[in-house]
GUVORO-96584 format. One record per residue: residue in one letter; residue number from 1; z, x, y of N, C-alpha, C in turn. Coordinates in steps of 0.001 Angstrom, whole numbers. Atoms other than C-alpha are relative to their C-alpha. Layout:
N
resn  resi  n_pz  n_px  n_py  ca_pz  ca_px  ca_py  c_pz  c_px  c_py
A  NUM  Z  X  Y  Z  X  Y  Z  X  Y
...
//
This chain:
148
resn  resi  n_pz  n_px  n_py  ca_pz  ca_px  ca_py  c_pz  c_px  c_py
X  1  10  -1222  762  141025  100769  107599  -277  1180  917
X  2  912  -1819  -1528  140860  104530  109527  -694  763  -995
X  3  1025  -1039  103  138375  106789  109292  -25  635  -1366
X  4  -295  -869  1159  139791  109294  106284  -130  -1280  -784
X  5  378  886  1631  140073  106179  104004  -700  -828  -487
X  6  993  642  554  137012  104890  104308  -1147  1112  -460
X  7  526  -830  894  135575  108133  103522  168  359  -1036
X  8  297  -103  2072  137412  108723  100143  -282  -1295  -423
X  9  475  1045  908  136045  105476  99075  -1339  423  -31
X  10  1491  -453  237  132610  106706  99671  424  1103  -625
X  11  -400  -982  866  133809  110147  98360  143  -863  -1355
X  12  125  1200  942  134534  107538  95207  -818  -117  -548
X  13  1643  829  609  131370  105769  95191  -677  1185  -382
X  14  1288  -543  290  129728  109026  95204  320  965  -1120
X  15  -488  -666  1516  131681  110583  92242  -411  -1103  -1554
X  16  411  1070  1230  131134  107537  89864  -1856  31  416
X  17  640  -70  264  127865  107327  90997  -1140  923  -563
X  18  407  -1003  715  127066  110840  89981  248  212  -1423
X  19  34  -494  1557  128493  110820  86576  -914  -1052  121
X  20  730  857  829  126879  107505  85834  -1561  830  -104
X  21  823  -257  37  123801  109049  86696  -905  1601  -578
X  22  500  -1101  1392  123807  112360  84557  207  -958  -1500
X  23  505  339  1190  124447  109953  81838  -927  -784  -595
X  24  1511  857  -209  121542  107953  82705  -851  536  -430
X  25  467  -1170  320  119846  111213  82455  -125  159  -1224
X  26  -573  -418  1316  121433  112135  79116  -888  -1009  -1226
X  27  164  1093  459  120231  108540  78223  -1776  203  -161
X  28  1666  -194  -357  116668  109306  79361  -982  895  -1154
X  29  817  -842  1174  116117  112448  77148  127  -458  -795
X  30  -391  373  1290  117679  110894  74510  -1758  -1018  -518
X  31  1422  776  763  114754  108414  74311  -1568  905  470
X  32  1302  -861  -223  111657  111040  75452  -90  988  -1633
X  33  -289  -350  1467  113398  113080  72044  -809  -1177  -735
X  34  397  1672  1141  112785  109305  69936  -1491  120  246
X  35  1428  265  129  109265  109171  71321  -1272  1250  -390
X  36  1105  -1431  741  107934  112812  70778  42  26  -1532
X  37  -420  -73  1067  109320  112648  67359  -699  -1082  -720
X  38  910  1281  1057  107523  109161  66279  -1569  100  844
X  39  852  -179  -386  104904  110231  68283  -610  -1003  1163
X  40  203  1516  -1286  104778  107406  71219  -357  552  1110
X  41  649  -520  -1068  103358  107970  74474  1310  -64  841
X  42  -872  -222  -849  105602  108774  77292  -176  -1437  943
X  43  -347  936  -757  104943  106110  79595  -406  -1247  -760
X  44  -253  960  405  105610  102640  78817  -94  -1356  901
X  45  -145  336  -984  104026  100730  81367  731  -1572  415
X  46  -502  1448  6  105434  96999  80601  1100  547  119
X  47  -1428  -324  118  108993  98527  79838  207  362  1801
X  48  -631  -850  -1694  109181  100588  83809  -764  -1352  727
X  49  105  889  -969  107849  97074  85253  1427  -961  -240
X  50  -825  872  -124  110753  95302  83526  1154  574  490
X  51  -1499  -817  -356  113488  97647  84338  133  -149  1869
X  52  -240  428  -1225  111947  97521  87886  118  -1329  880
X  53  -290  1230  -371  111957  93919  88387  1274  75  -446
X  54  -1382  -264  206  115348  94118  86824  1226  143  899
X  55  -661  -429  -907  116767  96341  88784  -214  -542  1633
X  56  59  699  -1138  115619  94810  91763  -168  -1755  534
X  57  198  1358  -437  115617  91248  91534  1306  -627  976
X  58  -1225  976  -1197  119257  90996  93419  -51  671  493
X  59  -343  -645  -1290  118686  92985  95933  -1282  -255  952
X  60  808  128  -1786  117476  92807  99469  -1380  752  177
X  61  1164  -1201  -316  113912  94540  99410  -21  372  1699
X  62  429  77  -1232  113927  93823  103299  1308  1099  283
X  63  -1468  -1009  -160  117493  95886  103408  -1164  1641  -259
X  64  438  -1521  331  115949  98867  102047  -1437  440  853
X  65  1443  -639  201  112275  99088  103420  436  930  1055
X  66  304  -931  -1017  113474  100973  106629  203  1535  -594
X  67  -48  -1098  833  114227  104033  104064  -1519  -246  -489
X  68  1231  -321  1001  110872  103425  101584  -866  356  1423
X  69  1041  -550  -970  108871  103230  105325  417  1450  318
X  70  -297  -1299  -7  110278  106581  106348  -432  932  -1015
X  71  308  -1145  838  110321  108372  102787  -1443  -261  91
X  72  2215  -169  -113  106210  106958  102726  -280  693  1054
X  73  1068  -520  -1090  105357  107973  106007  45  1821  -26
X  74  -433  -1302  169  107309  111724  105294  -1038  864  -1296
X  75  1129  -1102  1187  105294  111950  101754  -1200  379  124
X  76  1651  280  -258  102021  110967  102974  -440  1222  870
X  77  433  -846  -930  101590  113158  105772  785  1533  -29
X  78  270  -1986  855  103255  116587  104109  -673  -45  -1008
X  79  511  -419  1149  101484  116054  101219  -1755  347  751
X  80  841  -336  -742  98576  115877  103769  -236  1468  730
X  81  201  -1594  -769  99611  119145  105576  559  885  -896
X  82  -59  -661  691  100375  120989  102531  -1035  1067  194
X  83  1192  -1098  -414  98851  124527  103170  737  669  -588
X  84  -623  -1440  92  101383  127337  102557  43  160  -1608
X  85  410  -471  1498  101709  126605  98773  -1410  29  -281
X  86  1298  -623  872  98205  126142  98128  -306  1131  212
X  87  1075  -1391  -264  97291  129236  99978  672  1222  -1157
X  88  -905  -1336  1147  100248  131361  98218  -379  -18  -1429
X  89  -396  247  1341  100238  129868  94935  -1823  72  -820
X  90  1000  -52  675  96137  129287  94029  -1017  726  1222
X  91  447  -56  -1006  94332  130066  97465  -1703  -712  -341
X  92  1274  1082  233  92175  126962  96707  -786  901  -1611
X  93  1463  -142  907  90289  128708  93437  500  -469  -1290
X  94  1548  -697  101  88844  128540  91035  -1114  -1034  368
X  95  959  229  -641  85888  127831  92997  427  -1466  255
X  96  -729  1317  -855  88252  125826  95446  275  -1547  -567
X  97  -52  1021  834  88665  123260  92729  1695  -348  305
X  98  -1676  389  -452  92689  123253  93967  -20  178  1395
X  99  593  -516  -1335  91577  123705  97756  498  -1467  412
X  100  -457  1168  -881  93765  121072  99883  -989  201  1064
X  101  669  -165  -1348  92262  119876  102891  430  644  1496
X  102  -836  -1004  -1280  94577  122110  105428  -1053  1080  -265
X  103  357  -1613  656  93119  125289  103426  -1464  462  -184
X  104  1242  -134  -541  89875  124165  103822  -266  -192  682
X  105  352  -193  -838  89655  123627  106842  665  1356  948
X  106  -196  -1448  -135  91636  126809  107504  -1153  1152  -212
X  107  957  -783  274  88988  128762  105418  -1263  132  796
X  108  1445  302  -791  86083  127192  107318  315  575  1250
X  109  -189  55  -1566  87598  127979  110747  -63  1934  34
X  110  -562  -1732  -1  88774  131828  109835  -1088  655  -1362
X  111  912  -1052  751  86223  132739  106737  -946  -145  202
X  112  1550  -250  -70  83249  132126  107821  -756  148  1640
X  113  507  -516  -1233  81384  133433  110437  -972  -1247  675
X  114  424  483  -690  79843  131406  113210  578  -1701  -338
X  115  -560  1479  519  81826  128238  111718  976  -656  276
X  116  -1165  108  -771  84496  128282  113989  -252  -1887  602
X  117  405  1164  -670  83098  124709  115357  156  -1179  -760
X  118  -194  1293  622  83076  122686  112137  1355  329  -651
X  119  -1721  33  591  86747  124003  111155  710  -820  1216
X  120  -488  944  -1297  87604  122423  114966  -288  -1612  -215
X  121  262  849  229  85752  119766  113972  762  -1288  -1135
X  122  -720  539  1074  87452  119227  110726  1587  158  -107
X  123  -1432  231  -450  90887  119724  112197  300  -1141  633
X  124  -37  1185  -549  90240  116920  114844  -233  -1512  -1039
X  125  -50  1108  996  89305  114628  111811  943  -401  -471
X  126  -877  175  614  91981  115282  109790  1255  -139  722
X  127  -937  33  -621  94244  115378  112763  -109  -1977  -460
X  128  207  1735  140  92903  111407  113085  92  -710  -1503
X  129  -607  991  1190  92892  110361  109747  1246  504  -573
X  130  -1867  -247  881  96777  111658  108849  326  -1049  1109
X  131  -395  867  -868  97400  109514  112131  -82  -1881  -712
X  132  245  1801  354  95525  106129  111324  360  324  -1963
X  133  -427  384  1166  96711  106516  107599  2040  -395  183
X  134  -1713  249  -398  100424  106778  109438  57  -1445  716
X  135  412  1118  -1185  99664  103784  112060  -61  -910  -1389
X  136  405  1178  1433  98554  101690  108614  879  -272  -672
X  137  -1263  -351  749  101183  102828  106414  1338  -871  331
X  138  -1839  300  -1209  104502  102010  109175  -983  -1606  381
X  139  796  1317  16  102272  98758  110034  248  -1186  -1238
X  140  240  849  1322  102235  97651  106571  1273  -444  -293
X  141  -1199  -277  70  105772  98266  106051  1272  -877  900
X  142  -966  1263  -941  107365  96994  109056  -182  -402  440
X  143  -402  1853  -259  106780  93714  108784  519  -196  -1044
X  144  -878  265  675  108827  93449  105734  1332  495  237
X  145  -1328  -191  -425  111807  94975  107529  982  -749  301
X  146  -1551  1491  -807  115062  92846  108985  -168  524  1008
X  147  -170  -97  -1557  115174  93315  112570  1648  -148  308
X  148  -1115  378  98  118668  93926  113289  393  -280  1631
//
């Protein structure tokens, strides 16, 4: 097969798999409607274990983990260095009760006087624990990979 016609088959795959998946969608509200209306709780935690055993009982978990290790190690450690929205959006208050740990140790380093030492302090921490939570994480992970 050349080049161009193995791309419109993916071009293809990725048209069917977009409608299917607005009507998946479509499918989704349809039942969040059914449950506000009889009054049911939104999550359903037996139902989203069978759908996910379901959906995954023929497939390769070891195929996929080198994606789930990546997207984990990507969520873990921005959700870790999240700073710019908290500062914009709440700037940690009320009384730093939304105060990530970037923003406080930002604050400590730049608002307070003579405290320049434990914001250094609490940068070098948090430098180390986003590390050994990454080191743990990719550890854990790949050893369920395939080795190709």
């Amino acid at each position: 097969m050349e080049l161009q016609e193995l791309r419109d088959q993916i071009n293809l795959y990725d048209e069917v798999l977009s409608a299917t998946f607005v009507k998946r969608m479509d499918a989704a509200m349809q039942v969040a409607r059914y449950k506000k209306e009889h009054n049911m709780p939104v999550l359903d935690a037996t139902r989203e274990r069978e759908v996910i055993n379901r959906v995954t009982e023929n497939r390769d978990e070891a195929m996929l983990m080198p994606s789930i290790t990546i997207c984990t190690f990507l969520t873990i450690t921005n959700g870790f260095k999240l700073f710019d929205q908290n500062l914009a959006l709440t700037s940690g208050m009320p009384s730093e009760q939304s105060q990530m740990l970037a923003l406080n140790i930002f604050q400590t380093f730049y608002g307070r006087n003579g405290w320049a030492g434990a914001g250094q302090a609490k940068a070098v921490v948090f430098c180390l624990l986003v590390v050994l939570i990454a080191l743990v994480q990719l550890r854990l992970t790949r050893t369920k990979e395939v080795q190709q």
